[in-house]
Biotite code that builds the C-alpha atoms (Angstrom):
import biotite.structure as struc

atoms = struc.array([
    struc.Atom([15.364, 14.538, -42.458], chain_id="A", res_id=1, res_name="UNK", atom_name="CA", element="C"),
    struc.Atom([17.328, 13.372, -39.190], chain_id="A", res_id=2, res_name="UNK", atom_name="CA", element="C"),
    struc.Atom([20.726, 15.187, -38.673], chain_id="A", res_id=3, res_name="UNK", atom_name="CA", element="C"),
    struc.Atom([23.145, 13.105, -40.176], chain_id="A", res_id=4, res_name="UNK", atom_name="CA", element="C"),
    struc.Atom([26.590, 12.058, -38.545], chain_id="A", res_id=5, res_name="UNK", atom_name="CA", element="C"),
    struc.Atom([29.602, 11.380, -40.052], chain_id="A", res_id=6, res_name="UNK", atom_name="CA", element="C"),
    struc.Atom([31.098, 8.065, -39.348], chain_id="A", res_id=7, res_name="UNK", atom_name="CA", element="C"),
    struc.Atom([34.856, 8.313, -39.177], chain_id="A", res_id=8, res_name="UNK", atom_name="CA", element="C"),
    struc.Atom([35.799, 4.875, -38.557], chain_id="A", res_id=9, res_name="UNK", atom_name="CA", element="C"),
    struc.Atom([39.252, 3.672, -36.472], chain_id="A", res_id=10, res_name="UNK", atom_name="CA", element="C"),
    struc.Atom([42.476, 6.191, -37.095], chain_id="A", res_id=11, res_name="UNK", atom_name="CA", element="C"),
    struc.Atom([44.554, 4.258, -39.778], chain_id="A", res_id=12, res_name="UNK", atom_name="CA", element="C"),
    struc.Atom([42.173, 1.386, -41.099], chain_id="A", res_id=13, res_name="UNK", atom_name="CA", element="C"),
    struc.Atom([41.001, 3.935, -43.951], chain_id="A", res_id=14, res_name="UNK", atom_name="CA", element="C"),
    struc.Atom([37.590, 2.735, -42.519], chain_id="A", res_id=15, res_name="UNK", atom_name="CA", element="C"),
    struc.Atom([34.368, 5.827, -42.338], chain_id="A", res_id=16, res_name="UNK", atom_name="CA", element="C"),
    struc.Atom([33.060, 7.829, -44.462], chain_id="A", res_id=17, res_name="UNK", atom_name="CA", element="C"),
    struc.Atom([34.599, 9.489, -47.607], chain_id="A", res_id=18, res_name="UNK", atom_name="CA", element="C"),
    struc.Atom([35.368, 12.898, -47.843], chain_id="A", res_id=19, res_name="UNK", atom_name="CA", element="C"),
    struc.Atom([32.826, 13.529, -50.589], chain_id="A", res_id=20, res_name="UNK", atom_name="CA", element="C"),
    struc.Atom([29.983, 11.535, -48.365], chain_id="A", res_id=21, res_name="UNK", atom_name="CA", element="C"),
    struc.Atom([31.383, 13.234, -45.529], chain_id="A", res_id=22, res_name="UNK", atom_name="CA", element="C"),
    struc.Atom([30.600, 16.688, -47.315], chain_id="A", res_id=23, res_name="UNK", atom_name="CA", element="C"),
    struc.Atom([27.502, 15.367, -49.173], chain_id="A", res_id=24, res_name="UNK", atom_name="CA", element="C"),
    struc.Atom([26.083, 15.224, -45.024], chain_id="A", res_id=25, res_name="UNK", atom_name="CA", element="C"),
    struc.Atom([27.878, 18.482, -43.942], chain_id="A", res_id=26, res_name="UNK", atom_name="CA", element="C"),
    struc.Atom([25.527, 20.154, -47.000], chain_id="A", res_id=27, res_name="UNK", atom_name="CA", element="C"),
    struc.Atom([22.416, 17.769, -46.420], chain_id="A", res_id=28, res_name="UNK", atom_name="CA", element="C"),
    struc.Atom([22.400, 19.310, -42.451], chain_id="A", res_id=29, res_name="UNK", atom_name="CA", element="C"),
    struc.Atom([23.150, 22.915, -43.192], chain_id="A", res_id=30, res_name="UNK", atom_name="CA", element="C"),
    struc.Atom([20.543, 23.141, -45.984], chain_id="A", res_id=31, res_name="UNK", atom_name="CA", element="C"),
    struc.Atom([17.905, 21.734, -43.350], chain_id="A", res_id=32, res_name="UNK", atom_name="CA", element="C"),
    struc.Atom([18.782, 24.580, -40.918], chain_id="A", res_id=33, res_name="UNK", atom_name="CA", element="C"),
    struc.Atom([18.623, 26.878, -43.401], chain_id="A", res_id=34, res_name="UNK", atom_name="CA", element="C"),
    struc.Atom([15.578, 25.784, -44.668], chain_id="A", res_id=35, res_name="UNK", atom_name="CA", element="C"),
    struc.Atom([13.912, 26.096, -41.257], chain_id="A", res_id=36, res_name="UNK", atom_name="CA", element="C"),
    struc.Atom([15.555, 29.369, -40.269], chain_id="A", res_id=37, res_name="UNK", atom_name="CA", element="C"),
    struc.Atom([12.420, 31.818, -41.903], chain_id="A", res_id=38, res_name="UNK", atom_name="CA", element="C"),
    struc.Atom([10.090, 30.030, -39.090], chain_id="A", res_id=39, res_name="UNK", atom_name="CA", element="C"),
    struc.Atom([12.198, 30.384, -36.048], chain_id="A", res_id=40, res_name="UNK", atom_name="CA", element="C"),
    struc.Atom([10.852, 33.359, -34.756], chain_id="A", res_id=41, res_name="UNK", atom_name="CA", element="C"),
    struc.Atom([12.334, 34.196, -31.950], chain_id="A", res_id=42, res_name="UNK", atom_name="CA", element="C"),
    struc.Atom([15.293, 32.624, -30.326], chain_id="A", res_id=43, res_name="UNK", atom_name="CA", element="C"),
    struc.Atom([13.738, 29.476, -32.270], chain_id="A", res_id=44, res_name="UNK", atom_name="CA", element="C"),
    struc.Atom([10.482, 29.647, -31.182], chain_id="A", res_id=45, res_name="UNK", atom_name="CA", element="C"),
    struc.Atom([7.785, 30.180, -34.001], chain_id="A", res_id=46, res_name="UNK", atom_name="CA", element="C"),
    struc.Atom([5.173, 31.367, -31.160], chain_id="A", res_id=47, res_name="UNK", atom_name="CA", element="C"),
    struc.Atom([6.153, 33.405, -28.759], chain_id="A", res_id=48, res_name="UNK", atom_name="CA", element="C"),
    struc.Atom([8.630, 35.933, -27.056], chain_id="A", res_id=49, res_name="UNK", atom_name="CA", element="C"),
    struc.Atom([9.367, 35.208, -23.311], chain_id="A", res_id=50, res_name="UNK", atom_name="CA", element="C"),
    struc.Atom([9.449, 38.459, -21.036], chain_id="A", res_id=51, res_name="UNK", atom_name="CA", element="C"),
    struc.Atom([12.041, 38.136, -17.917], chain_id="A", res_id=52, res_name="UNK", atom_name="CA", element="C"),
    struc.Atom([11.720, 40.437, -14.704], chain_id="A", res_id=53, res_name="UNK", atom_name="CA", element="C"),
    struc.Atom([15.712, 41.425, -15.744], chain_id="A", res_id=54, res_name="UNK", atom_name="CA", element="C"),
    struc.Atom([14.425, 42.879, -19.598], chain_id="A", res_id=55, res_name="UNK", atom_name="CA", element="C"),
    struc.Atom([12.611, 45.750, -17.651], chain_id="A", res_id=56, res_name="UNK", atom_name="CA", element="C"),
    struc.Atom([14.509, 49.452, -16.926], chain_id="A", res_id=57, res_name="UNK", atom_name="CA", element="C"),
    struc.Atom([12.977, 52.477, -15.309], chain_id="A", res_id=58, res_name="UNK", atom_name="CA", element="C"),
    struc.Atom([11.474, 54.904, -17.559], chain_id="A", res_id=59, res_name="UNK", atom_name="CA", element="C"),
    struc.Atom([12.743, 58.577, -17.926], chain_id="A", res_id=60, res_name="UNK", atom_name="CA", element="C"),
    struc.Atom([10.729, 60.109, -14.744], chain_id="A", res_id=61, res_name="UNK", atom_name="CA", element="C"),
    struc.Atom([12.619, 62.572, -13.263], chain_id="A", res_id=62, res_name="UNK", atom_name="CA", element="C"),
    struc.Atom([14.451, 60.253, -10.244], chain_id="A", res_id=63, res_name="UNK", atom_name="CA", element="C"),
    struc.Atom([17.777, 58.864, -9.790], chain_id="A", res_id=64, res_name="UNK", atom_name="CA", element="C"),
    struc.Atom([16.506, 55.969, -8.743], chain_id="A", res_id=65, res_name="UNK", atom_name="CA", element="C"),
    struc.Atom([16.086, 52.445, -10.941], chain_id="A", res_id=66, res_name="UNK", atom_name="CA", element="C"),
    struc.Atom([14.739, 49.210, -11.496], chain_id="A", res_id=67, res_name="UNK", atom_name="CA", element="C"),
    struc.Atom([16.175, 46.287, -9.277], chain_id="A", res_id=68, res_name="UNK", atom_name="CA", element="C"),
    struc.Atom([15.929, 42.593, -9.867], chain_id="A", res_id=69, res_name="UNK", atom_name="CA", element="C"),
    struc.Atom([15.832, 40.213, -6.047], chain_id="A", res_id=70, res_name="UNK", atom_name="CA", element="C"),
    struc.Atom([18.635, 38.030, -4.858], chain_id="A", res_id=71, res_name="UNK", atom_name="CA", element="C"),
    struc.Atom([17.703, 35.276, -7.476], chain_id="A", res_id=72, res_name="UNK", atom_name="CA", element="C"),
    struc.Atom([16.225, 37.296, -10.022], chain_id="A", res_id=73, res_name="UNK", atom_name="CA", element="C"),
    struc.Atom([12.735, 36.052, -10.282], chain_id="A", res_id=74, res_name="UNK", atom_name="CA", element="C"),
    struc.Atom([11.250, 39.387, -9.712], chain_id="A", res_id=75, res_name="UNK", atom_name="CA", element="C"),
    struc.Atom([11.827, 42.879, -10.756], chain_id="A", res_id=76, res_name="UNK", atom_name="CA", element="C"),
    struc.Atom([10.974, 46.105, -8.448], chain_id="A", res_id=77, res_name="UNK", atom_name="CA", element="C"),
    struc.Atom([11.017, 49.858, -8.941], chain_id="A", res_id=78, res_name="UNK", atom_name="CA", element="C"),
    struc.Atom([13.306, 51.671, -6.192], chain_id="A", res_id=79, res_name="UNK", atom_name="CA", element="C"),
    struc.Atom([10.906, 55.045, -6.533], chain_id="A", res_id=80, res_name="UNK", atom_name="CA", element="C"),
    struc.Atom([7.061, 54.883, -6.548], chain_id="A", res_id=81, res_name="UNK", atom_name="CA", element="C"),
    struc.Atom([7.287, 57.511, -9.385], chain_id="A", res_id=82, res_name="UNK", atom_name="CA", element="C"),
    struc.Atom([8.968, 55.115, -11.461], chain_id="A", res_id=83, res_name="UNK", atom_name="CA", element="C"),
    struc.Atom([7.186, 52.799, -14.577], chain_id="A", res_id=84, res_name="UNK", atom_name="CA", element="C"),
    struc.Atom([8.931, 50.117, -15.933], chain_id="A", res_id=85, res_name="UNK", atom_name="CA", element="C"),
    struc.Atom([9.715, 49.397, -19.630], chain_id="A", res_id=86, res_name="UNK", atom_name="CA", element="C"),
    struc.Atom([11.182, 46.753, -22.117], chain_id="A", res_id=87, res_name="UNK", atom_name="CA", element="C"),
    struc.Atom([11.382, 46.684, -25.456], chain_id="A", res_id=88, res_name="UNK", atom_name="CA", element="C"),
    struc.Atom([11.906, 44.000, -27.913], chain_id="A", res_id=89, res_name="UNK", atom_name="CA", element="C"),
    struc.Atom([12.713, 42.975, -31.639], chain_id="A", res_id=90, res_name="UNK", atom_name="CA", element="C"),
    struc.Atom([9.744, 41.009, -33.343], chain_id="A", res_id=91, res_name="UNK", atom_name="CA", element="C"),
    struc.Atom([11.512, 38.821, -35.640], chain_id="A", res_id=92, res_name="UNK", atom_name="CA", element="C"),
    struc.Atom([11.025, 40.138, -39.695], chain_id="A", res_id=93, res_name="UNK", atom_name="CA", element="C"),
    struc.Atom([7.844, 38.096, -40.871], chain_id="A", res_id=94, res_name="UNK", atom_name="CA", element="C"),
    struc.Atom([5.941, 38.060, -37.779], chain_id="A", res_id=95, res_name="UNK", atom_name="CA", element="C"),
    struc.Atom([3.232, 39.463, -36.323], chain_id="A", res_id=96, res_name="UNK", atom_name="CA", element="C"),
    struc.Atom([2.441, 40.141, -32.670], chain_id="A", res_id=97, res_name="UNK", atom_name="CA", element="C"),
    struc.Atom([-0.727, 39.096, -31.451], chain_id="A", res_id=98, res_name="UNK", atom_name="CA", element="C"),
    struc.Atom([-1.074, 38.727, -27.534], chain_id="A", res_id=99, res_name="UNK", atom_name="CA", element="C"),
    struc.Atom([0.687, 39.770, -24.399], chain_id="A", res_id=100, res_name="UNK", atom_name="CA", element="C"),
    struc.Atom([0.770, 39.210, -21.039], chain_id="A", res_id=101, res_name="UNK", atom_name="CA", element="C"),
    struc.Atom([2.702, 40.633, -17.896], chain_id="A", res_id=102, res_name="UNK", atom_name="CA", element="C"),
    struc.Atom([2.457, 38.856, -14.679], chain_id="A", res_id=103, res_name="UNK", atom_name="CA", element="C"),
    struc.Atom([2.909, 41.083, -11.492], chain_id="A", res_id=104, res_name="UNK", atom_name="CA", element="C"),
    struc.Atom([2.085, 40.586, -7.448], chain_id="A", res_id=105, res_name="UNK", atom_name="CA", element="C"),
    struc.Atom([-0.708, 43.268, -8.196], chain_id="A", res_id=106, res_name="UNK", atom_name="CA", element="C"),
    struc.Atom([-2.897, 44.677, -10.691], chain_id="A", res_id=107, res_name="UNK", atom_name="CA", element="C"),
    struc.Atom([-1.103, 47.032, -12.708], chain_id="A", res_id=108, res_name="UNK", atom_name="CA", element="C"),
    struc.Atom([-2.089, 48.904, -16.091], chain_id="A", res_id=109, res_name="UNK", atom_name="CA", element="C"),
    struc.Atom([0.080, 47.831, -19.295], chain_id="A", res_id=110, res_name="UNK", atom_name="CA", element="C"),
    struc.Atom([0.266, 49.020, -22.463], chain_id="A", res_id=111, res_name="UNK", atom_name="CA", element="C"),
    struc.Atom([1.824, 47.194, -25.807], chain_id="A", res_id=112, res_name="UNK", atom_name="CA", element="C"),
    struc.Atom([3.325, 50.507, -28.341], chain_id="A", res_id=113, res_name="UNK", atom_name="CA", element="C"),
    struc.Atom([4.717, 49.952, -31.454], chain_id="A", res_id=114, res_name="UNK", atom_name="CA", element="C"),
    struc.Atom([7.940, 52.156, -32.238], chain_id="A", res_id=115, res_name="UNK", atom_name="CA", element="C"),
    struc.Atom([9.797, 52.833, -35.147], chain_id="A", res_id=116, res_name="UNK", atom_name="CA", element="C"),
    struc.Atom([13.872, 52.527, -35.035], chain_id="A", res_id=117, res_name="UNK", atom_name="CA", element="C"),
    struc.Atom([13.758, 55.495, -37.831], chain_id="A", res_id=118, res_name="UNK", atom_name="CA", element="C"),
    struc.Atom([12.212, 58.389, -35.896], chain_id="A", res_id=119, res_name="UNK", atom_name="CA", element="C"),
    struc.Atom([11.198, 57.362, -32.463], chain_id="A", res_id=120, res_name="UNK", atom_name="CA", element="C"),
    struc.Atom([7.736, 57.331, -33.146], chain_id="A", res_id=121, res_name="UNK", atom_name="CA", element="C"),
    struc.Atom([5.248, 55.291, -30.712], chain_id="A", res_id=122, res_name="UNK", atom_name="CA", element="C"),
    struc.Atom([1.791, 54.290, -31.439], chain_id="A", res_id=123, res_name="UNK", atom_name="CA", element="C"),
    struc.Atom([-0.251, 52.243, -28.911], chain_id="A", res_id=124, res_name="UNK", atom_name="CA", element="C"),
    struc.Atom([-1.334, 48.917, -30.209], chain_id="A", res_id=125, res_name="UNK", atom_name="CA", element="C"),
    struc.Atom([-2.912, 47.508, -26.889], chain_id="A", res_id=126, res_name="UNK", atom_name="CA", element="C"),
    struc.Atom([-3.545, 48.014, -23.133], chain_id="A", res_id=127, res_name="UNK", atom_name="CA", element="C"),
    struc.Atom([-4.990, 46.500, -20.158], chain_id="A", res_id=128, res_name="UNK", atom_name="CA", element="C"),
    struc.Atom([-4.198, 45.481, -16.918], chain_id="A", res_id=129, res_name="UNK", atom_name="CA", element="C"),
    struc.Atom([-1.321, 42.553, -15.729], chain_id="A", res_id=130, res_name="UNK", atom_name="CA", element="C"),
    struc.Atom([-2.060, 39.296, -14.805], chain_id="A", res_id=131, res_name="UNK", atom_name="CA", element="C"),
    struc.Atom([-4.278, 38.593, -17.783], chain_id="A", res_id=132, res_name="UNK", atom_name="CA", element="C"),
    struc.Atom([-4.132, 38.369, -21.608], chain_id="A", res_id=133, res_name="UNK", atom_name="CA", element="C"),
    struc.Atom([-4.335, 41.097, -24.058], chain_id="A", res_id=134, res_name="UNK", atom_name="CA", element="C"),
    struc.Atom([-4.917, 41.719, -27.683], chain_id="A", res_id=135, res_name="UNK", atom_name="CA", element="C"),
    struc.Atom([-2.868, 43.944, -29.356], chain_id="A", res_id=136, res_name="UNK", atom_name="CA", element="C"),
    struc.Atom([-4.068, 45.127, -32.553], chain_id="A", res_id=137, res_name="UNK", atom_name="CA", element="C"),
    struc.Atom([-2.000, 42.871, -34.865], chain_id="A", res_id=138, res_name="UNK", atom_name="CA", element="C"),
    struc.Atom([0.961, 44.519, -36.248], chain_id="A", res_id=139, res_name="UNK", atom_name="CA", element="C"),
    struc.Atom([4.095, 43.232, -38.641], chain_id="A", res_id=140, res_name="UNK", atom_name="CA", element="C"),
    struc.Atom([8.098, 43.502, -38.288], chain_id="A", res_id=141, res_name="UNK", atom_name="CA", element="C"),
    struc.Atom([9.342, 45.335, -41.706], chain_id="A", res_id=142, res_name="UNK", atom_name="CA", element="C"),
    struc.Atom([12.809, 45.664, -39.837], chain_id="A", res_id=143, res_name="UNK", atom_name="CA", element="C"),
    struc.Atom([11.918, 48.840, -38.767], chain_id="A", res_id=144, res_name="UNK", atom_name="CA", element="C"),
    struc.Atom([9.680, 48.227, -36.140], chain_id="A", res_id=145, res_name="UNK", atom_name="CA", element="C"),
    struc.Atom([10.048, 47.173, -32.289], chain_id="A", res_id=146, res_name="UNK", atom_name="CA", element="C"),
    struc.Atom([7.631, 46.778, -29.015], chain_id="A", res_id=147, res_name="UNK", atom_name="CA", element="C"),
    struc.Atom([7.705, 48.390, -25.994], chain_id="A", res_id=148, res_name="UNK", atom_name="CA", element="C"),
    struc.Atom([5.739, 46.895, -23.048], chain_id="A", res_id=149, res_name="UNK", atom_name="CA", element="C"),
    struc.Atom([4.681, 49.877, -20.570], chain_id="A", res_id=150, res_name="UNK", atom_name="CA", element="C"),
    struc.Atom([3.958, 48.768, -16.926], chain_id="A", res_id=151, res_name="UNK", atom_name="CA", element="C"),
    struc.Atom([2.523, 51.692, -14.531], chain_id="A", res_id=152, res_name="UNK", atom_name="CA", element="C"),
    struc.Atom([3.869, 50.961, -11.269], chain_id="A", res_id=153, res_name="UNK", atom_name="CA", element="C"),
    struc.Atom([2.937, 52.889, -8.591], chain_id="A", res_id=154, res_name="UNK", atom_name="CA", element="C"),
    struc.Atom([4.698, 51.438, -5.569], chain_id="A", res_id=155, res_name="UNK", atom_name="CA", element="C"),
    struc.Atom([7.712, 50.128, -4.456], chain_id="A", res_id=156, res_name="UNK", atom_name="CA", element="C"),
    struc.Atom([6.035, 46.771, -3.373], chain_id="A", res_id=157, res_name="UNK", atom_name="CA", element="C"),
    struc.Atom([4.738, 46.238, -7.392], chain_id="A", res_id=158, res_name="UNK", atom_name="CA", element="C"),
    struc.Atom([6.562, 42.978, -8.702], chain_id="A", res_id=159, res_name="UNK", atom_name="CA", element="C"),
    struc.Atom([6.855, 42.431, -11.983], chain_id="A", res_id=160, res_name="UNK", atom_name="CA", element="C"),
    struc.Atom([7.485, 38.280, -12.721], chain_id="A", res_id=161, res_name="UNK", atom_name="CA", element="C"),
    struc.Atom([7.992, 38.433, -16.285], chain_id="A", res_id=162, res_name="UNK", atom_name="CA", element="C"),
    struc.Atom([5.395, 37.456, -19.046], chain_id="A", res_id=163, res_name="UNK", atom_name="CA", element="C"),
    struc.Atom([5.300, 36.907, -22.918], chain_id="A", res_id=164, res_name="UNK", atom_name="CA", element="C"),
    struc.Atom([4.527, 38.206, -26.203], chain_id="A", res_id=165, res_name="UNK", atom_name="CA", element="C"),
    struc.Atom([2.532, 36.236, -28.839], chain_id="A", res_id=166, res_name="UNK", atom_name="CA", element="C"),
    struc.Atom([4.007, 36.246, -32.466], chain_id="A", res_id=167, res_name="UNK", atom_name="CA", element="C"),
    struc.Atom([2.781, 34.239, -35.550], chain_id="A", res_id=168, res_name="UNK", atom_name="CA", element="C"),
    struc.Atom([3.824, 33.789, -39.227], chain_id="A", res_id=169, res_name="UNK", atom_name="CA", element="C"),
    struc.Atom([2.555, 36.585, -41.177], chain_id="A", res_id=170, res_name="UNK", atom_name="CA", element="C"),
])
């Protein structure tokens, strides 16, 4: 089904739909969107998880310094060779991550974990290097679950473009 408008005619010619009809379409085009909201997945898409440059921090090596993004944002850098970069994300309840990928001006080792919101708890579903695809070993969102995507950078001039994570139905 179409999204259905609601005609409302000319002001004072009683012309347009009735308020019952009027309602009847309100409910018709709610109940779709609910209907479909178990297969959005993320941010409505059903298949994947877009990574930016600007979803990446430092991780907790002992430096002051951080993670910067360029003038337009299309790439991020670490400001301390003994940084890495991390980013975590929510995989939407009913899905299952698959894939990733993390596209950088070099070849970099990365490294999918899966962590648990209750204790902190990591385990490593996946690794490889950027640039190219990787299988993670499938794993399921209970609502207790999230990702973290390592990247070992080990120089200032590492860029990290951004990437995605692969989700299906489960």
């Amino acid at each position: 089904m179409g999204q259905q408008t609601i005609s409302l005619g000319t002001a004072g010619t009683n012309s347009g739909d009735t308020i019952r009809d009027a309602f009847d379409k309100c409910n018709d085009n709610f109940g779709e969107v609910y209907s479909k909201k178990a297969d959005a997945g993320y941010l409505l898409d059903p298949t994947q998880i877009i990574v930016t440059p600007g979803d990446f921090c430092p991780n907790g090596d002992n430096s002051y310094y951080n993670v910067a993004l360029n003038n337009y944002g299309g790439h991020a850098i670490v400001k301390s060779s003994s940084l890495e970069m991390v980013a975590t994300f929510v995989i939407p309840r009913g899905f299952t991550v698959t894939h990733f990928r993390i596209n950088c001006s070099h070849t970099i080792n990365t490294k999918i974990y899966e962590c648990m919101i209750t204790n902190g708890l990591a385990v490593q579903k996946g690794s490889g290097n950027t640039n190219v695809e990787i299988n993670s070993t499938d794993f399921d969102s209970d609502g207790a679950k999230y990702i973290s995507i390592y990247v070992g950078t080990t120089s200032t001039a590492h860029q990290i473009y951004g990437g995605y994570i692969k989700i299906t139905k489960s």
